[in-house]
C-alpha positions in Angstrom: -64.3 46.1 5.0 -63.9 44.4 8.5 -61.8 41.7 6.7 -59.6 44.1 4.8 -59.0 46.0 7.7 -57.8 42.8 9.9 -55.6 41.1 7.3 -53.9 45.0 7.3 -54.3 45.3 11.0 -53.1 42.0 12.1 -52.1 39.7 9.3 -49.8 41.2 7.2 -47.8 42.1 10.7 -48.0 38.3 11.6 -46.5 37.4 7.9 -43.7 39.7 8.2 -43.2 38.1 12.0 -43.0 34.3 10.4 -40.6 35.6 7.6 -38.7 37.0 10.2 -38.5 33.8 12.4 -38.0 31.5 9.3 -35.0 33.7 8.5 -33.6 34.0 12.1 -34.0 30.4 13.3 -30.9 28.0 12.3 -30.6 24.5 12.7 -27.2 22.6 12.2 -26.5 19.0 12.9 -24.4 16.7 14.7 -20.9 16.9 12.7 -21.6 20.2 11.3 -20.3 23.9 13.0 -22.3 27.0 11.5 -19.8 30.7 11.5 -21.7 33.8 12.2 -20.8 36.9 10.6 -22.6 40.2 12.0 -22.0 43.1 9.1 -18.7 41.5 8.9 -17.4 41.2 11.8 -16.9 37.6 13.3 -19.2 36.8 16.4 -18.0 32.8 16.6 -19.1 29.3 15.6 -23.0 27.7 17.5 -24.2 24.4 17.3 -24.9 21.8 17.2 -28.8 21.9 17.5 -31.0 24.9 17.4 -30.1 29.0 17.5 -30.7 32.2 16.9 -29.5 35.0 14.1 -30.6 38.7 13.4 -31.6 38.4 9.4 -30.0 40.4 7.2 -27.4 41.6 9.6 -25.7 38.2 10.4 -24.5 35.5 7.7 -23.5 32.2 8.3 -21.1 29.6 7.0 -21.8 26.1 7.5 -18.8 23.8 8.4 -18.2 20.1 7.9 -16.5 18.5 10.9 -16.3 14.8 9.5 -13.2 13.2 7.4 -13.2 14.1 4.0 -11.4 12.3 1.3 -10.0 14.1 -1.6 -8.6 11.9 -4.8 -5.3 13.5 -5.8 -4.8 13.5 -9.6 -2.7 11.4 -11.4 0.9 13.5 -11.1 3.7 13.0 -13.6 7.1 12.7 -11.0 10.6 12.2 -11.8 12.5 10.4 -9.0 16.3 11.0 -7.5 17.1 8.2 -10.8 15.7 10.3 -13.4 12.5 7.3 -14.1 9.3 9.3 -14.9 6.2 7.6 -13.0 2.6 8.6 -12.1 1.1 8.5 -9.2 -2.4 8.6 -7.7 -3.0 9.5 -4.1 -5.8 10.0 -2.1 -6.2 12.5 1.3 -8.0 12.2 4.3 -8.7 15.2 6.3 -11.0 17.2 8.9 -11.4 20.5 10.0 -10.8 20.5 14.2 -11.5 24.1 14.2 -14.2 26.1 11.9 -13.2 28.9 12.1 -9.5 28.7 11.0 -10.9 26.9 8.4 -13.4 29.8 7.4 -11.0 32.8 8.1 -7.8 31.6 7.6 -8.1 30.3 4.2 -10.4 31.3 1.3 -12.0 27.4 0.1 -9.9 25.2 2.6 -10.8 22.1 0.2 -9.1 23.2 -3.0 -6.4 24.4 -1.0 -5.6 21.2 0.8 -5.8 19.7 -2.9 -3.3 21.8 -4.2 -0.9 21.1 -1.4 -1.4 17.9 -1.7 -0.5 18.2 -5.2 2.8 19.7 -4.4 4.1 18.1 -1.4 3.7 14.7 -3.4 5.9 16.1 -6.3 7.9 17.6 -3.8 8.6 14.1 -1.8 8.4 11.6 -4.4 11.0 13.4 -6.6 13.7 13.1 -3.8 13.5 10.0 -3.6 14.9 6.5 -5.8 12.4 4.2 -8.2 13.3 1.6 -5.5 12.4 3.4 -2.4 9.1 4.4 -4.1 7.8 1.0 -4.8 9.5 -0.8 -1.4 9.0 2.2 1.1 5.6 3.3 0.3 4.4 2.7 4.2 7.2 5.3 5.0 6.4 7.5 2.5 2.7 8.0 3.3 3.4 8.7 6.9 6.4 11.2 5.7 3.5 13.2 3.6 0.8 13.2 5.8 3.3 14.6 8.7 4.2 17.1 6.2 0.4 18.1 4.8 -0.8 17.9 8.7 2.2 20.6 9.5 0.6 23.0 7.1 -2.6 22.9 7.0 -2.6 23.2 11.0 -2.8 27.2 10.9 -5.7 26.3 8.4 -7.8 24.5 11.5 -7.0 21.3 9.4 -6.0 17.6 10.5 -4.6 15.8 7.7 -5.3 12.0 9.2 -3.6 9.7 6.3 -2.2 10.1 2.7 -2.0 6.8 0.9 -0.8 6.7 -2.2 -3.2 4.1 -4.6 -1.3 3.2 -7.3 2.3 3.6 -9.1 2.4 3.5 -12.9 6.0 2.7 -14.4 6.7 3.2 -18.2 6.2 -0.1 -20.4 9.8 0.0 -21.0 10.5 -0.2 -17.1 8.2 -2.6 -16.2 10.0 -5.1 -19.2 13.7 -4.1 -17.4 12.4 -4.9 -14.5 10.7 -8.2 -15.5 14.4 -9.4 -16.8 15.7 -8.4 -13.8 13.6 -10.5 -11.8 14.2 -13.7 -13.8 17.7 -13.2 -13.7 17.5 -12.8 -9.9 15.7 -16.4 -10.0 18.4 -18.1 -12.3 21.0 -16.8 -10.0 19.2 -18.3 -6.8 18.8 -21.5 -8.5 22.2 -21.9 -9.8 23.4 -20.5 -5.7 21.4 -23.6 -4.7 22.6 -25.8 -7.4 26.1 -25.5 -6.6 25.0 -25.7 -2.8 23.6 -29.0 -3.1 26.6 -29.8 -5.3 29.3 -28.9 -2.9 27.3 -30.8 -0.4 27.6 -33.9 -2.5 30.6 -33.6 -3.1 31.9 -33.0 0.6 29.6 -36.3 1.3 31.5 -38.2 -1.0 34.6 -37.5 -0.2 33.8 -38.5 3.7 32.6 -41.7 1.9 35.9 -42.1 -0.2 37.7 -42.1 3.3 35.2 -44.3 5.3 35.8 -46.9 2.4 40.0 -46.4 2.3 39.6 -47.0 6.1 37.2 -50.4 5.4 37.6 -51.9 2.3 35.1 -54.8 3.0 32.3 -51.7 3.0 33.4 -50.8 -0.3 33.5 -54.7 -1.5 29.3 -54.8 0.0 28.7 -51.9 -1.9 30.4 -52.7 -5.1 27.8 -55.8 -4.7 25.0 -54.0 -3.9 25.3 -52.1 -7.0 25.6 -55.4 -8.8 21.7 -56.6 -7.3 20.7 -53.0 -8.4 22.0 -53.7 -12.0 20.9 -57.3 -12.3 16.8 -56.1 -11.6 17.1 -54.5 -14.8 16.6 -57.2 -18.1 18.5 -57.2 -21.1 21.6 -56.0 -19.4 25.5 -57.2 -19.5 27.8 -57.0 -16.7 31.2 -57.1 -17.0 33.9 -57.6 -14.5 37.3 -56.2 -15.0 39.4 -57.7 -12.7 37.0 -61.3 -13.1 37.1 -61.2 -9.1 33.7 -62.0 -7.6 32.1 -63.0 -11.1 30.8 -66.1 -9.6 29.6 -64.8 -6.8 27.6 -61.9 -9.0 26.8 -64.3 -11.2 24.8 -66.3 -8.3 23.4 -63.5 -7.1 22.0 -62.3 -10.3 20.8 -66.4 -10.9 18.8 -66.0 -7.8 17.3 -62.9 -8.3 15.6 -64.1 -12.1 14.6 -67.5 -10.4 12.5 -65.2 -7.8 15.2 -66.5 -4.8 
């Protein structure tokens, strides 16, 4: 009877005391905020570390302080040139301010998703196929400014949107493949008739050097002779007949090894 009569006198007391401290002693850590409630009414955000609630009178919400990335869906856009593309997106965010984020906004997460959602539809359709795939630096900055503007009153920062990849149609990517090699025949016939203007303004300085000093034009008429004459089985003819003997030597002295 003694024992029975302690465990009623003392131990079930000193049970309902450690159920009590279990459930009034909190813990967070570091990068986490925890939201008190007391019968509804908001008494503020503790931590980090170790504190104190009444149980069954207060609630708590715990709070994630560190970046979170969300992977935005795949979304179907039309641009300013009517060229249906998807495109994948990812968001970086954290919550500056647990509270906002617990009062302010029902599940601050899906929210920030579905905004996301939108304000990339929203952007991306305003602008060209051409701005999308050259101006994508731009464009990230443009929607995280925008994301970061509303989601502020939500005790959000929106830190970076970065938009993964761009997928064209099959019949776009083809056009656009044509377009490209006809962008590198043009450059190569640009610098084709370059080199040959070039030439051709060369040669005619040439043409005058050698109306000004016909006894260059006589060296180089022989010098193309020697060329000629390395090469066997091969007949030069003379027109005129003037200088035949002295090509003729020349070519002689070349086959002997002179």
């Amino acid at each position: 009877m003694q024992l029975i009569d302690f465990l009623i006198y003392f131990g079930i007391p000193l049970l309902v005391i450690l159920i009590i401290l279990s459930k009034s002693i909190k813990i967070v850590k570091e990068y986490e905020r925890a939201v008190i409630f007391r019968l509804g009414r908001l008494i503020g955000a503790k931590g980090p570390g170790l504190f104190f609630i009444i149980p069954w009178v207060d609630s708590v919400r715990i709070v994630d302080l560190r970046v979170v990335s969300v992977d935005v869906p795949e979304q179907r856009i039309i641009t300013k040139d009517n060229v249906t593309v998807g495109v994948d997106a990812v968001v970086y965010y954290k919550v500056f301010d647990p509270i906002k984020a617990v009062v302010a906004v029902e599940n601050y997460s899906y929210a920030v998703l579905l905004l996301a959602q939108t304000t990339l539809r929203d952007v991306l359709g305003q602008v060209e196929l051409d701005d999308l795939l050259t101006r994508r630096e731009e464009l990230n900055k443009r929607l995280t400014s925008i994301l970061d503007v509303a989601t502020d009153p939500w005790g959000i920062k929106v830190t970076a949107v970065t938009m993964k990849e761009v997928k064209l149609p099959e019949t776009m990517l083809r056009a656009m493949a044509k377009q490209a090699e006809a962008e590198r025949w043009r450059r190569a016939r640009v610098i084709e008739a370059e080199g040959e203007r070039q030439a051709a303004k060369i040669m005619a300085e040439a043409a005058e050097f050698y109306e000004k000093h016909p006894a260059a034009l006589r060296l180089r008429e022989l010098q193309t002779m020697v060329e000629i004459a390395r090469e066997k089985n091969l007949v030069v003819i003379s027109e005129t007949g003037k200088g035949i003997g002295e090509v003729v030597g020349l070519i002689k002295g070349i086959k002997e090894g002179k």
